[in-house]
Structures are given as C-alpha cells and as structure tokens.
N, C-alpha and C positions, 0 to 999 in steps of 0.2 A: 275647470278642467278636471278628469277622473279618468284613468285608467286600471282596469285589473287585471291583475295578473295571478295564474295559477301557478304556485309551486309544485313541482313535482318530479318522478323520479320513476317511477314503473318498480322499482322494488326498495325494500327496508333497507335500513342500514347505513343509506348516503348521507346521512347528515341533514335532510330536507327540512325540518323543524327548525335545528339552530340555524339554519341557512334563510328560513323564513322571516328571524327575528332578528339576523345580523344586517339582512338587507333592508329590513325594516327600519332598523336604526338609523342605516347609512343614510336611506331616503330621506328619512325624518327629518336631516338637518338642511336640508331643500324645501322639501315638499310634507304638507299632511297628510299621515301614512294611518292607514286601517290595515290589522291583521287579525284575518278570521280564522281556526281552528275547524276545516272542515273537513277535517276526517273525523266524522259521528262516530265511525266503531271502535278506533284508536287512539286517540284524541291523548294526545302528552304536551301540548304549549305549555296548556296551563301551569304543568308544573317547571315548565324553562322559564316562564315570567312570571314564577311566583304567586301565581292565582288559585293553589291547589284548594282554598278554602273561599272558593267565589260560590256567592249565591245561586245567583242566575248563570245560564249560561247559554250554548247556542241548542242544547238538546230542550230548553223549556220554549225557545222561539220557536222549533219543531213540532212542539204537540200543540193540536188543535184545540184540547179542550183547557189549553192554556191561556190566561189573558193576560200575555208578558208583553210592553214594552220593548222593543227595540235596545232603547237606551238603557235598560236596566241590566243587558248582560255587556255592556260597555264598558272598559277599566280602560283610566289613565295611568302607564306605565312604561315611563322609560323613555316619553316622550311620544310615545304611541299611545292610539287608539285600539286594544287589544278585545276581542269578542273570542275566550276562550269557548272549549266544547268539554261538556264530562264527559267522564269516563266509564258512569251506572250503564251495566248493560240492558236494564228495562228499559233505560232513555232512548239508547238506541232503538233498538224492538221499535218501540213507539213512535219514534219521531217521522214525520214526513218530511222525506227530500226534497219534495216538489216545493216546500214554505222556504227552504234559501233562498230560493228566486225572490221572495221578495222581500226578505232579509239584506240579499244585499245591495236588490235596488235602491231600499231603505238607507242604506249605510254611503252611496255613490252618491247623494245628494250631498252630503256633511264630509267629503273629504277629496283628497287628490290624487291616492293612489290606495289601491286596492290588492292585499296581498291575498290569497287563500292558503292554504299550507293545506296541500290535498291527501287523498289516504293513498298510501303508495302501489297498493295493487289495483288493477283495472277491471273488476271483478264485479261491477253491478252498477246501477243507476244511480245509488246513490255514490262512488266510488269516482266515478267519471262526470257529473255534473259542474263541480268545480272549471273543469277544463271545457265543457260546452260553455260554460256563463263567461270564461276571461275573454278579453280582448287576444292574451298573448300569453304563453308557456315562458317559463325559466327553467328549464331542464338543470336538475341538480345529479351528478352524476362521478363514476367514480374512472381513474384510467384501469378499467378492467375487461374483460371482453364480455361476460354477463350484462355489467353495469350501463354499458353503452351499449347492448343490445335492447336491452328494457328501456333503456331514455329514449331509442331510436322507435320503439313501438308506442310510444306515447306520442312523442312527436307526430307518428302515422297517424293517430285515432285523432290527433289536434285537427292535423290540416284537414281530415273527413268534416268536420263541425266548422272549416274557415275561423279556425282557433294559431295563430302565429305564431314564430319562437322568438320573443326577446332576450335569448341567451342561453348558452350552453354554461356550465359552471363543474367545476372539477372540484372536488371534496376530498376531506382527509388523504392528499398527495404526499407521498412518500419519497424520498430520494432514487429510491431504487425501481420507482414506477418507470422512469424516461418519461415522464411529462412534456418533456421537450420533444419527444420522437413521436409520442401518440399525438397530440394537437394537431399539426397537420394534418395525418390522416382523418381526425377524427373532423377537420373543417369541409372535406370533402362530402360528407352524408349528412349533417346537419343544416337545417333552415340558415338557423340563426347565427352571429356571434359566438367563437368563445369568449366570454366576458373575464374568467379568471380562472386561477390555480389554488386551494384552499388550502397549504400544507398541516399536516396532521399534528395537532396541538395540545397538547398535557391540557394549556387553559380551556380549552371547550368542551371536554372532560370535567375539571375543577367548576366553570359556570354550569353545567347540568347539575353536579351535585351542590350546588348553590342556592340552586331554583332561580339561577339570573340571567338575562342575556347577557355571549359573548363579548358584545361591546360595553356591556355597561359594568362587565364582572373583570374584563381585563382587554381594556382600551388599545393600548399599545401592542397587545401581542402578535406575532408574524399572523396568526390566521385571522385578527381582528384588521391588520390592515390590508390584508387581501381580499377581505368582503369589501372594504370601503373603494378599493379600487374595484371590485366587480360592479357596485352598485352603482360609479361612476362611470363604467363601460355598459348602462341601459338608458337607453334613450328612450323618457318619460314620453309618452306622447299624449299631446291635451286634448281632451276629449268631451262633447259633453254632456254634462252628468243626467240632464232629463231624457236624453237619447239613450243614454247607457241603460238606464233605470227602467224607462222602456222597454228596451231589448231585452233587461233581466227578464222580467214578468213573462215576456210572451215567449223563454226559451223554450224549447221542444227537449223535454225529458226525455235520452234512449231508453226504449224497449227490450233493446237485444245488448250486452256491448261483443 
C-alpha cells in the first residue's frame, strides 16, 4: 500500500515544514513514512532534521548529468525515511522538475506513505508539481483571513489536477484566534476534514533551533500532541504502489499555473 500526500499552504509562514515532519512522525508509528523536501528553491527540512551537512540530496537526483542513486539521498532519521532538498542556488537553476516524477515513483515502491513538503507559493511548474503528483492535499493553514484564503486557492488548483484534500490543519492557534468560531465556518469551503488545531508552542520554536523534529525534540508538548491527533484524524488510504509509480512517470507537467 502507498499513498502521497502534498503538504501545503499557499503562503510562508504556516508552519508547513514542522507540520511535515510532525505528521511524519505521527505516521511513522503506524505506517512507513517517506518525507521529501520538495520545495527546490526553498528547501529548509533539512535543517529541521538535522541534515544541514547531507551529501546527496534531491537537487543531485535533479540534474541530468548526474548519476546519483535514488538511495543515496535517503537518511534514516527519527524513524523516518527523509530525502532532504539543498539549498545551493545553482542546484536549483539546474535541477529538472520533470526527474521528481520519477524520483518519487522510485521512492512509492519501498514505502507506505508519502509526504512532499511543497514550496509554499504557486508560482511555476516546478512549484505546483508536488500537488499534480499527490494522491491528496493536507492543507496546513493558519485561523486568519489571508491564511485561509491562499489554502483555499490551492485547494482550487488541487481539484483542477483530481488532486483531494485529506485534511485541513490549523497552525500556531492562539487563544485569541476563536479557533472554536472559525472551524465551522471554515468546514463550510473546504473539501476535506478539519483534522486539528496546532496551538502556538515555545517547543517548536526550541526544535527548529535544534535542527530536530518536534516530536522527537519535545514529545509531550501541547503542539506535539495535537499533530499526533491530527495525524490520527487522516485516513491513510492503501493504495497500490506500481499503479501509483505509474501515474508518477506519466504526470503531465503544467505549462501555465
């Protein structure tokens, strides 16, 4: 079974990274979970899980006249399968979007779920790919009227591509947001599930300047057991993986976004 899923957010700032790696975790103690770094031009996992000083990465799977291995930008960390992205801006320049396709068909064979942590603006082919190749969106998002406007225009460019939303996710929530008064409203526009409420955490602050993930840098804290209940409110769906891996390969890269 293999399902992927594209993290994303329509704009910076939501937490979509830590939110990548905290639902990562969560999965993990289920299911075998891969988390790829696929935002090429922005690319920060690596230094949330500690990988700032990785060899390989997903910008050397990118270029053509590279003969990198798959496996070779793979790290065991944290219980995950982690495929960080650098951050060299030649890498980018260079790297071809269209080689994820089969990168991560590659990666569907050898696992059960599939994270992407996508780039947060929707601004080019290589930007919006992630979310052409998921099975399903996880909308990470903040209770703000911006916030939920830009998860709500991803959401739109998803279902163009017959791309799904396994969940809505509310990030660094405040007391003074009314969390409680926007959710409804906000279940009325949304595909998917709200899955959770993420309240805003000194520790997930403390695990970025750590370079560790949330769950693994502080377990117990209010925002670490509110991912564990999000990740508990997406219903994995089994899928399977030479169909998926298929589909990567022959996605149709937009032209326009």
């Amino acid at each position: 079974m293999v399902e992927a899923f594209a993290v994303a957010s329509g704009k910076g700032g939501t937490g979509k990274t830590t939110s990548t790696l905290a639902l990562g975790l969560a999965l993990a103690e289920t299911y075998d979970v891969t988390v790829v770094d696929a935002d090429t031009g922005m690319a920060n996992l690596l230094f949330h899980a500690g990988l700032d000083d990785a060899d390989v990465t997903l910008h050397d799977l990118l270029l053509g006249d590279r003969d990198v291995a798959v496996a070779d930008a793979c790290y065991e960390r944290f219980g995950l399968t982690v495929v960080p992205c650098g951050t060299d801006l030649a890498g980018f320049r260079e790297a071809d979007p269209a080689r994820l396709r089969d990168v991560v068909a590659e990666l569907a064979a050898d696992t059960d779920v599939l994270l992407l942590d996508s780039p947060a603006a929707l601004d080019s082919a290589a930007s919006v790919l992630p979310i052409v190749l998921a099975d399903r969106v996880v909308l990470v998002t903040q209770p703000t009227v911006p916030a939920l406007s830009d998860a709500l225009k991803v959401q739109e460019y998803a279902a163009s591509y017959g791309t799904g939303v396994a969940g809505v996710l509310f990030n660094k929530v405040r007391p003074e947001d009314g969390i409680e008064r926007i959710t409804p409203k906000a279940e009325r526009y949304f595909e998917g599930p709200i899955v959770g409420a993420v309240p805003d955490d000194d520790a997930a602050r403390a695990a970025r300047r750590a370079g560790r993930p949330l769950l693994a840098h502080a377990p117990d804290s209010p925002a670490a057991n509110a991912y564990y209940d999000a990740a508990a409110a997406i219903d994995v769906d089994s899928g399977d993986g030479e169909a998926l891996a298929d589909r990567f390969r022959s996605a149709v890269i937009p032209e326009e976004v």
